[in-house]
C-alpha positions as CSV (number, residue, x, y, z in Angstrom):
1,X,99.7,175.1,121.3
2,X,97.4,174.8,124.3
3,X,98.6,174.4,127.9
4,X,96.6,172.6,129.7
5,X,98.4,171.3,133.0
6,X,98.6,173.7,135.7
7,X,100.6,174.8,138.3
8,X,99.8,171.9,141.3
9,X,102.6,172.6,143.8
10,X,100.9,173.9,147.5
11,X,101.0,178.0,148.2
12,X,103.5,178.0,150.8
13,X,107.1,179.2,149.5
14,X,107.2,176.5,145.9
15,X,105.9,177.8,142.8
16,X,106.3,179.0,139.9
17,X,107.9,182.2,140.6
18,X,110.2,180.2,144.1
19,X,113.9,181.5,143.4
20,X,114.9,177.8,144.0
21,X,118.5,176.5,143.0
22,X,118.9,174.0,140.4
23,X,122.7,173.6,139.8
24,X,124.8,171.0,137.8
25,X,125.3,169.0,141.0
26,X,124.5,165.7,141.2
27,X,121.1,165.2,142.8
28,X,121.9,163.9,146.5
29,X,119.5,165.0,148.7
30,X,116.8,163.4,147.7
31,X,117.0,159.2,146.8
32,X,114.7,158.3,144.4
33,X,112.3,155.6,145.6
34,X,109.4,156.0,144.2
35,X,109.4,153.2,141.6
36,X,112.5,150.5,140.6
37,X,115.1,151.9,138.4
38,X,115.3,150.0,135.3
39,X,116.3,150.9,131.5
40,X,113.2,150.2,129.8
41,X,112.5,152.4,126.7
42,X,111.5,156.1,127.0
43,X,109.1,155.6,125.0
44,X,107.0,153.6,127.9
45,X,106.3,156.6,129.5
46,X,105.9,159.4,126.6
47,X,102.2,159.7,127.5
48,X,103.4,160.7,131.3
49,X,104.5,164.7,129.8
50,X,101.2,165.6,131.4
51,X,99.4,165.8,134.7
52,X,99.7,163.1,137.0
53,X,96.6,161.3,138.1
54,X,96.8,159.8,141.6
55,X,95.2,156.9,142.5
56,X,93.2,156.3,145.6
57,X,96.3,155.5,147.5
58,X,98.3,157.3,146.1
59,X,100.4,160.2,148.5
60,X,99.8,163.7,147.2
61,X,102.7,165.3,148.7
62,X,105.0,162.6,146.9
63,X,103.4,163.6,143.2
64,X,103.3,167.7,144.2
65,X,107.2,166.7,145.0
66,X,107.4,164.8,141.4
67,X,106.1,167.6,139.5
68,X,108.0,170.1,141.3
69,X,111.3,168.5,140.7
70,X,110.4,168.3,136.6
71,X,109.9,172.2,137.1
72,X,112.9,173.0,138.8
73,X,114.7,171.2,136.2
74,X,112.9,172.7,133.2
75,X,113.7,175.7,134.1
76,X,116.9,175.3,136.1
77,X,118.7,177.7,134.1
78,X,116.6,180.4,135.3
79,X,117.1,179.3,138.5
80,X,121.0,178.8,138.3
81,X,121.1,182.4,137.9
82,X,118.4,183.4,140.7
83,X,120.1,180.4,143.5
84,X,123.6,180.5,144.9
85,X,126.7,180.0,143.0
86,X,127.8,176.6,142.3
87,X,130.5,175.7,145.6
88,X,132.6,172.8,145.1
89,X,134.3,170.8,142.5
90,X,132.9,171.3,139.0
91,X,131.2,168.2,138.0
92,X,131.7,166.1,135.2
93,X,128.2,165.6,134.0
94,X,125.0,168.2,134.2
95,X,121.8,168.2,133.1
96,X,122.0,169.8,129.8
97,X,125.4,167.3,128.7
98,X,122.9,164.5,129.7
99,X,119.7,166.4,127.7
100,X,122.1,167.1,124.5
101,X,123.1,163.4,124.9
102,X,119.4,162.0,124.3
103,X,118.9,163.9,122.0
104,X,121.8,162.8,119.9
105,X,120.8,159.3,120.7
106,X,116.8,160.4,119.6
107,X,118.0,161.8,116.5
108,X,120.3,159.1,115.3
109,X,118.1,156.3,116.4
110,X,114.3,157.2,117.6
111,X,113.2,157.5,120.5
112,X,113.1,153.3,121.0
113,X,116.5,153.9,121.1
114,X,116.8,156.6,123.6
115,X,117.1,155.1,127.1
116,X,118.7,155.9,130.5
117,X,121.6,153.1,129.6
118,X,122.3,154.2,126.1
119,X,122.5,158.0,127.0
120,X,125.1,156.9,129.9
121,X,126.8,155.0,127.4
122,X,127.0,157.8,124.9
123,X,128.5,160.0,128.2
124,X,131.2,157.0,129.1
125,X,129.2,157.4,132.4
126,X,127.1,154.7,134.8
127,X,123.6,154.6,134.3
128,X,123.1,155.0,138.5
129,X,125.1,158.1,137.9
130,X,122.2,159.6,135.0
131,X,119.9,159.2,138.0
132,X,121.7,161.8,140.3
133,X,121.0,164.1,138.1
134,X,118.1,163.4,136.4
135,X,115.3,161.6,138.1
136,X,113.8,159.4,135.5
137,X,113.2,158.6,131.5
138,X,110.0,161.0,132.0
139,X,111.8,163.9,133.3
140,X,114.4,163.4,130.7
141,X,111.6,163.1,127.8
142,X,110.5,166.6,129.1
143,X,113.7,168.1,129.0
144,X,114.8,166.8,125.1
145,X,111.3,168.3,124.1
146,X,111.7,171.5,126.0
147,X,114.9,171.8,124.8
148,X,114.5,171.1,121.2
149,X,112.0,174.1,121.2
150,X,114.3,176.5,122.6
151,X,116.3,176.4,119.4
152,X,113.4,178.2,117.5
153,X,115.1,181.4,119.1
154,X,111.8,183.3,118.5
155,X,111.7,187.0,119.4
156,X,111.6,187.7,123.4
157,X,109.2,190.5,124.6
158,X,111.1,193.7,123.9
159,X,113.2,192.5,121.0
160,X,113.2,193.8,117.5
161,X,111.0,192.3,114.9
162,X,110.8,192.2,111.3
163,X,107.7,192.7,109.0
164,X,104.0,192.7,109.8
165,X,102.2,190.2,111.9
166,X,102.6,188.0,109.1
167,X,106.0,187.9,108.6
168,X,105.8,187.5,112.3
169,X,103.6,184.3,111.8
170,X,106.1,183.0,108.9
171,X,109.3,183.0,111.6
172,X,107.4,181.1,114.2
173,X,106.6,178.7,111.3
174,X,110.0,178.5,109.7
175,X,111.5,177.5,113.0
176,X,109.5,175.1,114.0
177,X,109.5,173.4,110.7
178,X,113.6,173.6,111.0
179,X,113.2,172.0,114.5
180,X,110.8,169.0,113.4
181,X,112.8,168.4,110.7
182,X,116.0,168.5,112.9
183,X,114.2,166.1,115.1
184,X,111.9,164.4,113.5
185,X,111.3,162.1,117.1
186,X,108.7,165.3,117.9
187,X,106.5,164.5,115.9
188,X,105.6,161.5,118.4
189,X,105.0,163.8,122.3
190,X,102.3,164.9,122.5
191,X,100.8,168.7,121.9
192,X,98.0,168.3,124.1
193,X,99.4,167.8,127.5
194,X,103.2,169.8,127.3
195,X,106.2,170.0,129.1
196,X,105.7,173.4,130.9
197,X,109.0,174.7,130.4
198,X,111.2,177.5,128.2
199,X,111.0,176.6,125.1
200,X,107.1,175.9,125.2
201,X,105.9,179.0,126.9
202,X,108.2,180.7,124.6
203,X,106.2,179.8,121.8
204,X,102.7,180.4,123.2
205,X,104.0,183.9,124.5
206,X,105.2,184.5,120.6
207,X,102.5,183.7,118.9
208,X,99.9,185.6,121.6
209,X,102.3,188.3,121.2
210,X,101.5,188.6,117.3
211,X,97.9,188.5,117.7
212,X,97.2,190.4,120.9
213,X,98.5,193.5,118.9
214,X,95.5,193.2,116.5
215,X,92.9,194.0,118.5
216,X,91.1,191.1,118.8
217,X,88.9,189.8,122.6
218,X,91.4,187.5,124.9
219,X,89.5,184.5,124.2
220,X,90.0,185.0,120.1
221,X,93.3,186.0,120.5
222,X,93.9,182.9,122.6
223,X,91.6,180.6,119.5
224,X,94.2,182.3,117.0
225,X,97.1,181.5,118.7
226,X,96.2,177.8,119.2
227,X,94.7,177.7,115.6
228,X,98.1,178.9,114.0
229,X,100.6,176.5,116.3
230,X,98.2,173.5,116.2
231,X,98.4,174.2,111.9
232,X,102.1,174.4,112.1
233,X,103.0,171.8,114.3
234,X,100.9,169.1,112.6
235,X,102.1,169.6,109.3
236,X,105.7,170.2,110.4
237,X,105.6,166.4,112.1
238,X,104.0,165.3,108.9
239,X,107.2,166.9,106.7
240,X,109.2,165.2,109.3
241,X,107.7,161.8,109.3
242,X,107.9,162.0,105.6
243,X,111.9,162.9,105.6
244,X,112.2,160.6,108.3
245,X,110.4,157.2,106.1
246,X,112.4,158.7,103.1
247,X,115.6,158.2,104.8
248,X,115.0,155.1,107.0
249,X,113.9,153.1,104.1
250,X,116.2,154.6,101.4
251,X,113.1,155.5,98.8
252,X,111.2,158.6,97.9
253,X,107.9,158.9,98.5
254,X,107.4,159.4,94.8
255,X,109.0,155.6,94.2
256,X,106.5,154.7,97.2
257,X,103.9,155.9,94.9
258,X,105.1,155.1,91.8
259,X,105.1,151.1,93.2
260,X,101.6,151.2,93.4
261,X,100.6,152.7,90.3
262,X,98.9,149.4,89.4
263,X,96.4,150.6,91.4
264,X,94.5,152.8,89.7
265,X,94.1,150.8,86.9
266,X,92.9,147.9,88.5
267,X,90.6,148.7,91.0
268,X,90.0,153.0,91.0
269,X,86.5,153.3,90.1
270,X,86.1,156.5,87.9
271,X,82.5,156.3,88.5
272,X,82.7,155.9,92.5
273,X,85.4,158.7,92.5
274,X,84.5,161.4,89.8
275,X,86.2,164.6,91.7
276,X,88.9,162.8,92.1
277,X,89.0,161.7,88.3
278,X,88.3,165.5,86.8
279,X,91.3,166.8,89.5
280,X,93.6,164.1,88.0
281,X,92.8,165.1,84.3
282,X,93.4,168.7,85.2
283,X,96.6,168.3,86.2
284,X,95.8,168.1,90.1
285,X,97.8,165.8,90.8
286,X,101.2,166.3,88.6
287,X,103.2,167.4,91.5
288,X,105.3,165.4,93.5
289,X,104.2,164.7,96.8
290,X,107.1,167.0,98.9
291,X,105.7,169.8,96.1
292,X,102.1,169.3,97.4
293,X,102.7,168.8,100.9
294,X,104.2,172.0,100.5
295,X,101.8,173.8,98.7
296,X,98.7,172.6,100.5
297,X,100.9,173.5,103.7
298,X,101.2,177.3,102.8
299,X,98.1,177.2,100.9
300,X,95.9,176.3,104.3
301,X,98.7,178.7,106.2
302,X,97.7,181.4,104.3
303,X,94.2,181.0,104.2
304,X,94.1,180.7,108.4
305,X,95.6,184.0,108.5
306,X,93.1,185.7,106.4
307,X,90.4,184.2,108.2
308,X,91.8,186.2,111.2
309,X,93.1,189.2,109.6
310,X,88.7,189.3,108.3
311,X,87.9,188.8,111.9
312,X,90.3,192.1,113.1
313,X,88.7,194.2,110.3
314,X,84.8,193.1,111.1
């Protein structure tokens, strides 16, 4: 998966390595005033996960600060542990009750349905209170993505693994597949522009792990890397789009397909299609479609990972 937003905070004492404490507390310090507060849909601001572009007008030090404050929450557990202890009463809510929450709602409902008002609803809470802690529906988008990733549980540097570098490459697969299908509302952020936070790097690190041990030039091992997650994570949204239509609208995609089988005798042109006529009399096309997606899913897996495993040898 390539990361392409970068580290934009100034060089005094923030960034990314700034022991700075993130606790459960309620956020107090600093009102947010940068925009009304309303309880429109998440999903109006999916597309903000990357870089923010200022405009002309627009105050630098008040976006550094935004981007900053998504960071520190990303990774507040990190920081929990680096920061002071926690003084004071323990409060009801935190970050991750509020995260797990959303992503309850997400998974029941979509992401339509995931917004600021229905997560305080789902926590018996006030939606002002959601804001204390976290800042906005973007932040909180960030955070249900980042956190969803973090289930994968892949390897950390130093821990045991099983198998070659294939078997390596099947784990990272099988997880993420178990993810998307877990929630299938990841199939809609986007891969290009990431949440930089745990679960994220954890993959990229992963997966350069895998193919820095075979030898091949950083820029290569880098290309493999991206190749293997970008393969992965497209076909594990499309097995999760699939399971989600399949359950949304009560029918298999077979009985989708099977509805339309007037089709091909009414208006498939043998003559304008013939590859596609000789695949179908050779029995091309007698699966169902879960039993293709699935075998044209390891088929092109497979096939990637020669293709480097040829490039290592050369």
């Amino acid at each position: 998966m390539t990361v392409e937003r970068e580290w934009t905070g100034d060089s005094g004492t923030d960034g990314p390595g700034a022991a700075r404490s993130i606790t459960d507390q309620p956020i107090t310090a600093e009102p947010i005033t940068a925009e009304p507060i309303t309880d429109q849909p998440i999903t109006d601001k999916l597309s903000a996960a990357g870089p923010i572009t200022p405009g002309p007008c627009a105050d630098d030090a008040a976006v550094d600060e935004q981007i900053d404050r998504t960071l520190r929450l990303l990774w507040r557990d990190r920081d929990v542990r680096a920061g002071e202890p926690t003084r004071g009463r323990r409060p009801t809510l935190s970050v991750a009750r509020i995260v797990a929450a959303a992503i309850a709602v997400a998974d029941a409902d979509g992401l339509l349905a995931t917004s600021m008002h229905r997560v305080a609803k789902e926590l018996g809470a006030g939606t002002m209170t959601l804001y204390t802690y976290v800042p906005g529906k973007t932040e909180l988008v960030d955070l249900m993505v980042d956190d969803a990733l973090v289930e994968r549980r892949l390897p950390k540097p130093g821990e045991p693994r099983v198998g070659d570098w294939r078997a390596q490459v099947k784990l990272y697969s099988d997880r993420t597949r178990e993810v998307h299908r877990r929630h299938p509302w990841l199939r809609e952020m986007s891969r290009v522009r990431p949440a930089l936070g745990p679960g994220q790097l954890a993959g990229q690190e992963y997966l350069l792990s895998i193919v820095d041990g075979l030898g091949l030039a950083p820029r290569l091992a880098v290309a493999a890397a991206n190749s293997i997650a970008t393969h992965v994570d497209a076909n594990a949204a499309l097995e999760a789009e699939s399971a989600h239509l399949e359950r949304s609208t009560g029918q298999s995609n077979d009985a989708w397909w099977d509805q339309r089988s007037s089709f091909w005798g009414k208006y498939f042109d043998i003559e304008a299609h013939p590859a596609m006529n000789r695949t179908w009399l050779g029995g091309g096309f007698d699966q169902s479609a879960g039993e293709q997606a699935a075998e044209a899913y390891g088929f092109g897996l497979d096939r990637l990972l020669d293709g480097i495993e040829q490039q290592v040898t050369r």
